[in-house]
C-alpha positions as CSV (number, residue, x, y, z in Angstrom):
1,X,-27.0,13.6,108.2
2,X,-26.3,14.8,104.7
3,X,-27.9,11.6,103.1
4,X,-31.3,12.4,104.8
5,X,-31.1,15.8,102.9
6,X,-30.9,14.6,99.7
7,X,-33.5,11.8,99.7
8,X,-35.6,14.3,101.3
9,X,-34.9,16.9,98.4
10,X,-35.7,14.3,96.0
11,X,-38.9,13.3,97.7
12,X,-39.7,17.2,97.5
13,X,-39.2,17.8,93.5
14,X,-40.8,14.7,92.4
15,X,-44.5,15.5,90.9
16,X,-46.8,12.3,92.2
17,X,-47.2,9.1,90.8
18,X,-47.3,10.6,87.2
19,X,-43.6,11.2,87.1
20,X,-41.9,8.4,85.8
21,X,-38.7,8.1,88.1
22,X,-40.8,8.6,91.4
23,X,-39.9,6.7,94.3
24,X,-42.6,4.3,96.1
25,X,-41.1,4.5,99.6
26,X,-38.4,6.0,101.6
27,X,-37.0,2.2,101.7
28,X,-36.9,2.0,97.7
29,X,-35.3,5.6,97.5
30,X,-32.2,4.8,98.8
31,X,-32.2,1.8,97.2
32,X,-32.5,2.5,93.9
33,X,-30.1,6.1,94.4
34,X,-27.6,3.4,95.6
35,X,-27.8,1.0,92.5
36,X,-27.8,3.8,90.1
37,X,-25.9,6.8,91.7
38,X,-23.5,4.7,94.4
39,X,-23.0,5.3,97.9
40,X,-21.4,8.9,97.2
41,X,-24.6,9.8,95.1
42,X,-25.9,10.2,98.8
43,X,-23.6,12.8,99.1
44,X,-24.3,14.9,96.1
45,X,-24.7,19.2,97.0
46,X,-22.5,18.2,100.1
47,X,-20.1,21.2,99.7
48,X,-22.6,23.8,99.8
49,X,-23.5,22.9,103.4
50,X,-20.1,22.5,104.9
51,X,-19.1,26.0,103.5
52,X,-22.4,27.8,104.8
53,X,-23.0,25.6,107.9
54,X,-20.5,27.2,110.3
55,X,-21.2,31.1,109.5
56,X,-25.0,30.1,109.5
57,X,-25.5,28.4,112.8
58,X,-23.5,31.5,113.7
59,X,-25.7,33.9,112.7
60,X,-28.9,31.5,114.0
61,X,-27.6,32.0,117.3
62,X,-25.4,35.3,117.3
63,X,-28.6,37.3,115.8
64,X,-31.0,35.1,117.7
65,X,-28.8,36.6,121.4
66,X,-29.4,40.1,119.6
67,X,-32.6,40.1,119.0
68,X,-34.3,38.5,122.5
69,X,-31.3,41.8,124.0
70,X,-33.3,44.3,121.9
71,X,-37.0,42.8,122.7
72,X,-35.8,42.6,126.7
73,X,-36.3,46.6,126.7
74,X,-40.1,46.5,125.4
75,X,-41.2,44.7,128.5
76,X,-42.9,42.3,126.6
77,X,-43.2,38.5,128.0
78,X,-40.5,35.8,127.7
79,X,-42.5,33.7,126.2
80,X,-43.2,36.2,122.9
81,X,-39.4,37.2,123.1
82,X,-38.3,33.9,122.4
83,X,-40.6,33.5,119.9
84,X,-40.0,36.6,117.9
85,X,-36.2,36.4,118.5
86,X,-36.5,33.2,116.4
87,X,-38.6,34.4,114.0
88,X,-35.8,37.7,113.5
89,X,-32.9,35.0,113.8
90,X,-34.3,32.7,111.0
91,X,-35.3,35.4,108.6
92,X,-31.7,36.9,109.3
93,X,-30.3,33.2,108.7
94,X,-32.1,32.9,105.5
95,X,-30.5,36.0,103.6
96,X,-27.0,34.4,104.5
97,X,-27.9,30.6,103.3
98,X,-29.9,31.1,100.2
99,X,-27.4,31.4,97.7
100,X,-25.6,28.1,99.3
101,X,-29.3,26.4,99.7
102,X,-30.0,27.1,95.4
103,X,-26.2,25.7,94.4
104,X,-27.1,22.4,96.7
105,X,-30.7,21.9,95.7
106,X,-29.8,21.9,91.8
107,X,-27.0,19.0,92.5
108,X,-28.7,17.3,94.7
109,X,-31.5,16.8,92.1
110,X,-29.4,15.7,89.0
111,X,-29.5,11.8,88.9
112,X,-26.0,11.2,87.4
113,X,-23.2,9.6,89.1
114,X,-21.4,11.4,91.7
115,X,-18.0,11.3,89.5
116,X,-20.1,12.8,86.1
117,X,-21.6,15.8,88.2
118,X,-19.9,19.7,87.9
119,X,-17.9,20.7,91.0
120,X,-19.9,22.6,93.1
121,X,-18.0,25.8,91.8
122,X,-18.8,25.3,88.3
123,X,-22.1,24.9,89.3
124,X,-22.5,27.9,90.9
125,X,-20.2,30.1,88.2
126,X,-22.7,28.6,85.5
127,X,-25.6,29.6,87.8
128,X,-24.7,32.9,87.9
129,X,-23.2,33.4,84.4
130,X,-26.6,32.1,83.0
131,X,-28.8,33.9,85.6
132,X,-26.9,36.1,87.5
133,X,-27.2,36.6,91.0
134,X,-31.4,38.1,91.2
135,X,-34.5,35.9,92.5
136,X,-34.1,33.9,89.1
137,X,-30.0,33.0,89.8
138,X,-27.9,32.6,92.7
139,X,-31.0,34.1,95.3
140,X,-34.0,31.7,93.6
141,X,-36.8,30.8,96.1
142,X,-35.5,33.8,98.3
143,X,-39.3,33.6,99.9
144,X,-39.4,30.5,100.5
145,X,-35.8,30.4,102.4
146,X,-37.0,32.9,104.4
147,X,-40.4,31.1,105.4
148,X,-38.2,28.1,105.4
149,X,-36.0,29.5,108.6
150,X,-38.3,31.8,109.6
151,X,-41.3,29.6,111.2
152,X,-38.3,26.8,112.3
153,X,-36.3,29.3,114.6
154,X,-39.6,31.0,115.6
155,X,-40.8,27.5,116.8
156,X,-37.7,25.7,117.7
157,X,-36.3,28.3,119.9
158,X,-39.6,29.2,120.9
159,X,-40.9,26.4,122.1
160,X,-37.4,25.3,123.7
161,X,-37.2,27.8,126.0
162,X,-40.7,27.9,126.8
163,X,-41.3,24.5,127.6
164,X,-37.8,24.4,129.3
165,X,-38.9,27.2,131.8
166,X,-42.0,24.8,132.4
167,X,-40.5,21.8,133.6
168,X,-38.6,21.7,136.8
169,X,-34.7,21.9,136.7
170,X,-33.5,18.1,137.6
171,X,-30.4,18.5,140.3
172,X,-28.9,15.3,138.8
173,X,-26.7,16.4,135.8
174,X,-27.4,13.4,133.8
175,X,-31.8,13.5,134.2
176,X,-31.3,17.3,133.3
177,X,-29.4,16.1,129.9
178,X,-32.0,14.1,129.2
179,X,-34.3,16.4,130.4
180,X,-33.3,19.1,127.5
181,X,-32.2,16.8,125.2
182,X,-35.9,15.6,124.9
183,X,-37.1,19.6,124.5
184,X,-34.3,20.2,121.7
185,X,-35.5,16.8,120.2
186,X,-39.4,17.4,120.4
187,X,-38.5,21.3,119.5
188,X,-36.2,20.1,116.1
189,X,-39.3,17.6,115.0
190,X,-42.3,20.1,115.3
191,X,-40.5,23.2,113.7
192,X,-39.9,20.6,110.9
193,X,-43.3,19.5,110.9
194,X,-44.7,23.4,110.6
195,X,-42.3,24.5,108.1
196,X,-41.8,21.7,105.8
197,X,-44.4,23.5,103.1
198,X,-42.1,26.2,102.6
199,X,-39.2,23.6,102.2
200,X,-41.3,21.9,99.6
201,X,-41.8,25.1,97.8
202,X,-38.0,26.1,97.9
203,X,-37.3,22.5,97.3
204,X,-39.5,23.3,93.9
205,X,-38.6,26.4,92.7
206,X,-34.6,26.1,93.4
207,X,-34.8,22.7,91.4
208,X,-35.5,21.6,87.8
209,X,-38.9,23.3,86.3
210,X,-41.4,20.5,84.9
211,X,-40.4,21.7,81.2
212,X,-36.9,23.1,80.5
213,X,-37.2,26.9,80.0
214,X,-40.5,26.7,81.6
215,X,-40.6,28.4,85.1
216,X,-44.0,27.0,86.4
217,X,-42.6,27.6,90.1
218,X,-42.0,31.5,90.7
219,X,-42.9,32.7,94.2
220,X,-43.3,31.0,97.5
221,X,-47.4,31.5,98.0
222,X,-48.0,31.0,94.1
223,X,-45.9,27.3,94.8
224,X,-47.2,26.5,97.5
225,X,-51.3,26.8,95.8
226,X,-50.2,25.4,92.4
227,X,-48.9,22.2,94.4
228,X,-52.1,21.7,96.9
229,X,-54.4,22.5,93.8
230,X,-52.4,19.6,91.2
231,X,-51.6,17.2,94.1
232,X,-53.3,18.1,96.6
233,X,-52.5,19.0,101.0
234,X,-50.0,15.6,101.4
235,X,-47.7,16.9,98.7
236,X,-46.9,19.8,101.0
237,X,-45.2,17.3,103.9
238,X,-43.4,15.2,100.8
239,X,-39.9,14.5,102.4
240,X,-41.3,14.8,106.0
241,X,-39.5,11.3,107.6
242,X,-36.6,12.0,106.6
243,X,-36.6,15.7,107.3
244,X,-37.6,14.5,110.8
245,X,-35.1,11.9,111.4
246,X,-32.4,14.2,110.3
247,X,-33.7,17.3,112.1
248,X,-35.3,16.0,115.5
249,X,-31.4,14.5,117.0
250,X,-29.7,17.4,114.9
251,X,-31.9,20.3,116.4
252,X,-31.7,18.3,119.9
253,X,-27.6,18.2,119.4
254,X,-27.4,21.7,118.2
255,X,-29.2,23.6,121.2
256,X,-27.5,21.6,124.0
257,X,-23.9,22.5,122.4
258,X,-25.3,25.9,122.5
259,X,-26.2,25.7,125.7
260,X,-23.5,24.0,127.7
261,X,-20.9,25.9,125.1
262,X,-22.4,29.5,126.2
263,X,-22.7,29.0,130.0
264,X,-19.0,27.5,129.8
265,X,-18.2,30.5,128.0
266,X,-20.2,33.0,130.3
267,X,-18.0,31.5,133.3
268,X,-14.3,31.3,131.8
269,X,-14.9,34.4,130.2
């Protein structure tokens, strides 16, 4: 899914039609990153990911279990306790990726070939020898992370569960797959649809600043106004499609590993 990501980063720091290297379509993105960058431009930033993506669906899903534990003793209803544990889980999730999310934004953006680009090391050594590890280094767009994950885990565990309990359990194994495989899908596609501001933002301030030396993009909020105000409410969903078609199977695939992985678990264990 990691080409998705970086045509839907690039969407996401590109400043409308006035920049000079925007791309028309989703169609002509790829195409022209494939003329000029190759086939493994597709999979610049890739590190990053694979080194954060096994402790952070940990957390996402360790903290999320903690959280709904701790809410079960307010009495409050199921529906809220998913809800909040997601929120908890996602905020918690944040902390842990951001640092990974800056190191992959900043090589995702650079238009080079895959072979002239730093390793993803360097990257991150220059990153903090320059900046150091604060809200303007190696934890840039902190906010925005954390609004990022936040509103997705509140909604896509949320509104799993929820809607799960809603509709009847089907006895036959494979309609019951289908049956939560089309929750985790529709769960993945609207948390991307409610979040993807905040993506934009981060996507904004963790990359390049309009003018080198510049920062225009400082805080999440401030971002999120100064891009609405110069380019108005569609800028906010730039890199929605392919957000979407990377997200909707991947959040669908994630929860029902979780799923039939924990209750295996719960019984041989």
């Amino acid at each position: 899914m990691h080409p998705l990501d970086v045509v839907k980063t690039r969407f996401q720091i590109q400043r409308g039609q006035a920049d000079a290297t925007s791309y028309r379509s989703l169609g002509h993105c790829f195409k022209t990153m494939f003329h000029q960058e190759g086939i493994l431009g597709f999979y610049k930033g890739i590190l990053p990911p694979i080194l954060a993506e096994t402790p952070k669906r940990a957390v996402k899903f360790l903290t999320f279990e903690q959280y709904k534990k701790i809410l079960s003793y307010a009495s409050l209803p199921s529906g809220v306790i998913f809800t909040v544990a997601g929120l908890g889980s996602g905020l918690t999730e944040g902390i842990v990726v951001n640092p990974f999310e800056v190191v992959k934004v900043s090589l995702q953006a650079q238009r080079n070939s895959f072979s002239e680009q730093p390793s993803t090391f360097a990257y991150a050594r220059e990153i903090i020898r320059s900046q150091g590890f604060g809200l303007r280094g190696l934890n840039k767009g902190l906010t925005a992370t954390l609004g990022r994950h936040g509103v997705f885990n509140m909604i896509y565990f949320g509104f799993y569960f929820n809607v799960k309990s809603i509709i009847p359990v089907n006895k036959d194994p494979a309609m019951e797959f289908l049956r939560k495989l089309g929750i985790g899908f529709l769960s993945g596609t609207f948390a991307s649809c409610v979040n993807i501001p905040f993506d934009v933002a981060k996507s904004r301030i963790q990359g390049p600043q309009p003018k080198p030396g510049v920062i225009k993009y400082k805080t999440c909020i401030n971002t999120i106004s100064t891009i609405y105000r110069e380019e108005g409410f569609f800028a906010l969903y730039k890199g929605l499609v392919p957000k979407i078609m990377r997200l909707g199977p991947g959040g669908a695939v994630m929860l029902l590993v979780y799923e039939y992985s924990f209750a295996w678990l719960q019984e041989n264990f």
